[in-house]
C-alpha positions as CSV (number, residue, x, y, z in Angstrom):
1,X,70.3,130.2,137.8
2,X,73.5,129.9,136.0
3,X,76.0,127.2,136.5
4,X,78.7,128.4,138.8
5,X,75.7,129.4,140.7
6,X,74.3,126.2,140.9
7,X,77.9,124.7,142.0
8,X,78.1,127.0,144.7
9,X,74.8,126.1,146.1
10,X,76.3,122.5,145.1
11,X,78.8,122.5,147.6
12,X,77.9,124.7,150.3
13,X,74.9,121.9,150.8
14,X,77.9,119.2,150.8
15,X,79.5,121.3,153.2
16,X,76.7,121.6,155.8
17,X,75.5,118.1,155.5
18,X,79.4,117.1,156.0
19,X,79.9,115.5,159.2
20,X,83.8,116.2,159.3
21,X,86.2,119.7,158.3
22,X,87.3,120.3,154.8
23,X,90.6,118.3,154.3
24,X,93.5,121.1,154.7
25,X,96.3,118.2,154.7
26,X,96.3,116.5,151.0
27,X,97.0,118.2,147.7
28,X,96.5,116.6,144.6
29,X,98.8,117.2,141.7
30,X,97.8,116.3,138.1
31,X,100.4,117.0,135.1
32,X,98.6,116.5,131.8
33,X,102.1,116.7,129.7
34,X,103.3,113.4,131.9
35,X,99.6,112.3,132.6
36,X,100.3,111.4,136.3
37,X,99.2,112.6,139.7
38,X,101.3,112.6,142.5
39,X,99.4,113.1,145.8
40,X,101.3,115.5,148.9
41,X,100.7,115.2,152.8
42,X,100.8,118.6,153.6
43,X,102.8,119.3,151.1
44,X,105.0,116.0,151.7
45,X,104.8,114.0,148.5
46,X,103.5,110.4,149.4
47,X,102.9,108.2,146.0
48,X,102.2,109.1,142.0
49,X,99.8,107.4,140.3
50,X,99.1,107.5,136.1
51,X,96.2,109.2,134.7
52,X,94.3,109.8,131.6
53,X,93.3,113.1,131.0
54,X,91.3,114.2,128.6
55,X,92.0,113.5,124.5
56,X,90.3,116.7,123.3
57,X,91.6,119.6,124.6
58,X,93.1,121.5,127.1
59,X,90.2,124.0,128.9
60,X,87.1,124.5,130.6
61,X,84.7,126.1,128.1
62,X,81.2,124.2,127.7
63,X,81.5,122.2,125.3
64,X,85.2,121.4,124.9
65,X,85.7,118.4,126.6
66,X,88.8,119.6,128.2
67,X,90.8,118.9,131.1
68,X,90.3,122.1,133.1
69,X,93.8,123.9,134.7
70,X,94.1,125.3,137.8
71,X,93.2,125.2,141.1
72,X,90.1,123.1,142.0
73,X,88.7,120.6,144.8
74,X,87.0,118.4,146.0
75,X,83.0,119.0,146.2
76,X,81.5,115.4,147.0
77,X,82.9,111.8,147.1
78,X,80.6,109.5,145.7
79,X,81.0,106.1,146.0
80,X,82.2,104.8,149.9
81,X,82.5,100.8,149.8
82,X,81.4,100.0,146.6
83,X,83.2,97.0,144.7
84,X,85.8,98.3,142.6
85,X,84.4,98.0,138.9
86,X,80.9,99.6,139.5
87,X,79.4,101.0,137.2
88,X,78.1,104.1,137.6
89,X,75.1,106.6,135.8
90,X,74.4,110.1,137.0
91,X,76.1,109.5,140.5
92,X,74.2,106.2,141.1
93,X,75.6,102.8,141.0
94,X,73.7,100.6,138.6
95,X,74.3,97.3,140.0
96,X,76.8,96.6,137.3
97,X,80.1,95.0,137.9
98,X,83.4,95.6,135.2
99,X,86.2,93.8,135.2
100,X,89.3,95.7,133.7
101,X,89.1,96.4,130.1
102,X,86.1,94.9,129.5
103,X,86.0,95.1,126.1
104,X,83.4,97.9,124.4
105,X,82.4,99.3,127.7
106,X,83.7,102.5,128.7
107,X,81.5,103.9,131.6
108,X,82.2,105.6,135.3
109,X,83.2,102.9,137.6
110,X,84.5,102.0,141.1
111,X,84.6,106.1,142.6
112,X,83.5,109.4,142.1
113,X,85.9,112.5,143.3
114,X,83.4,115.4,141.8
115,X,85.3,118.7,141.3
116,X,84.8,122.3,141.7
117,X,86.5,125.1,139.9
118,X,88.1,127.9,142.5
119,X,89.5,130.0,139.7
120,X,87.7,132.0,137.1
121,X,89.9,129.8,134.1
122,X,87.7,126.6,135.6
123,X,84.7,128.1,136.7
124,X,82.6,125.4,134.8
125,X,83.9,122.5,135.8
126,X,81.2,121.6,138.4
127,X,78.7,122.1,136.0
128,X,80.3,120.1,133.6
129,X,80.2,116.9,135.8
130,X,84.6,117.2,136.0
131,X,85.5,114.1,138.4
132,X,88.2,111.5,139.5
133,X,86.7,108.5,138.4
134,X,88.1,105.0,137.9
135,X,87.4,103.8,134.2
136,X,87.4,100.3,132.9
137,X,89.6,101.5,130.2
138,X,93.1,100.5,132.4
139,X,94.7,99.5,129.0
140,X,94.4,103.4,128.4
141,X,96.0,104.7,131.6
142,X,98.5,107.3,131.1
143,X,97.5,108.9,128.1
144,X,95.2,111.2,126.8
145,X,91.3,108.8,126.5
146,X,89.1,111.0,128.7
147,X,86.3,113.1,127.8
148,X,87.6,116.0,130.2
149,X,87.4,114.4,133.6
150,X,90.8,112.5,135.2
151,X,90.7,108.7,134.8
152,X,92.4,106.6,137.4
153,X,92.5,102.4,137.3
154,X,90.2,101.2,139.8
155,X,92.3,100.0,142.2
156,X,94.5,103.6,142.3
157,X,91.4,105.8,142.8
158,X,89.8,103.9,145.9
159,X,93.4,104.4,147.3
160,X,92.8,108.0,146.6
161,X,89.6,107.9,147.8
162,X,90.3,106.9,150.9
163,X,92.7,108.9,151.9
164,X,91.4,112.8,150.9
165,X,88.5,114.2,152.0
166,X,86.1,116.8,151.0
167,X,87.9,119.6,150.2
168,X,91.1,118.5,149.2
169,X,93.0,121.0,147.1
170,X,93.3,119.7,143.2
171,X,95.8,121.3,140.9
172,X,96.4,120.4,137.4
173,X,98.9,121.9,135.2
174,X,100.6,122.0,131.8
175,X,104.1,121.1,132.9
176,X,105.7,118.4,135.0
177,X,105.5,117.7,138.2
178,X,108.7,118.3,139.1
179,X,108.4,121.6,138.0
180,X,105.6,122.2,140.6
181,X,106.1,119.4,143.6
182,X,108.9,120.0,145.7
183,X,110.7,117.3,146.4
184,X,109.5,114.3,144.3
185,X,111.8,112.3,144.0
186,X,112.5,108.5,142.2
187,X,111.5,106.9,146.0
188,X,107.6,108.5,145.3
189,X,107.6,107.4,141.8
190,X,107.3,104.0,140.5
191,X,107.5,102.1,137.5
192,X,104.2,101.2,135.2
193,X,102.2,103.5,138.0
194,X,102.5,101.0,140.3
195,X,101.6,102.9,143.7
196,X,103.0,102.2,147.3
197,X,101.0,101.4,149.9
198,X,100.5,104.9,151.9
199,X,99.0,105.3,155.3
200,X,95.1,106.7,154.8
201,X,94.7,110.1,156.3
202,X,91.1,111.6,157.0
């Protein structure tokens, strides 16, 4: 079986053990250039937040370490309730608490947004484990650190968490997000990342 395969199989068993719809209302916009995110209510931008992408490359060949482009989304949360700053190994929490930067640690922590290519230029990014993750590394937010997946501080991804749902549309691209968000303006972007409180959707 190859790998897309696999991810298929992946996510059509998320989808009928899913108790609610596919979220069709947020959008998740990633720029690598300006390593932020800014996150839309049907297509109403609500808050950025910074990211660290990955420090490799730019791609989604086996291998590479890269930050796939494109369009994606969300196959499986992973991670409902769990303190912020666990740690986490193949999908399971360990028991392990981090604080911020704890120093020489640089695992999964706090939440898992696992994501699945929809385009044949990120066909492999199931397969190669690409998530939304919180990483004790805060000091490294908002630049290039990651090993291909999109690194949130802790805090910032269980905001995101909790708003999208499965199936949430994901787009990353090479340019900034003004040049693909309508309507972002200074009022949904904040100094040093720090995010607004938004109202939680599904």
């Amino acid at each position: 079986m190859t790998i897309r395969s696999a991810c298929f199989l992946f996510a059509g068993s998320c989808c009928l053990t899913s108790c609610v719809a596919p979220d069709t209302r947020h959008h998740i916009v990633v720029s690598i250039p300006q390593q932020r995110m800014a996150l839309l209510d049907n297509d109403v931008p609500l808050t950025t937040f910074p990211v660290s992408t990955s420090k490799f490359a730019i791609g989604d060949w086996p291998g590479s370490r890269g930050t796939p482009l494109g369009e994606l989304e969300i196959a499986k949360k992973i991670g409902d309730s769990a303190p912020s700053g666990t740690v986490f190994k193949d999908r399971r929490p360990t028991g392990e608490i981090l604080v911020p930067d704890a120093p020489g640690r640089d695992p999964i922590v706090t939440r898992i947004l696992w994501l699945r290519g929809r385009e044949a230029q990120n066909a492999n990014a199931c397969g190669r484990y690409i998530y939304i993750h919180g990483t004790p590394e805060e000091r490294n937010i908002g630049k290039p650190a990651s090993y291909g997946c999109i690194r949130m501080r802790s805090r910032d991804v269980i905001q995101l968490y909790d708003i999208v749902g499965w199936g949430a549309k994901v787009t990353v691209v090479n340019e900034p997000l003004e040049a693909v968000v309508s309507n972002l303006n200074p009022a949904s972007q904040t100094a040093e990342g720090d995010t607004p409180a938004v109202a939680a959707g599904r």
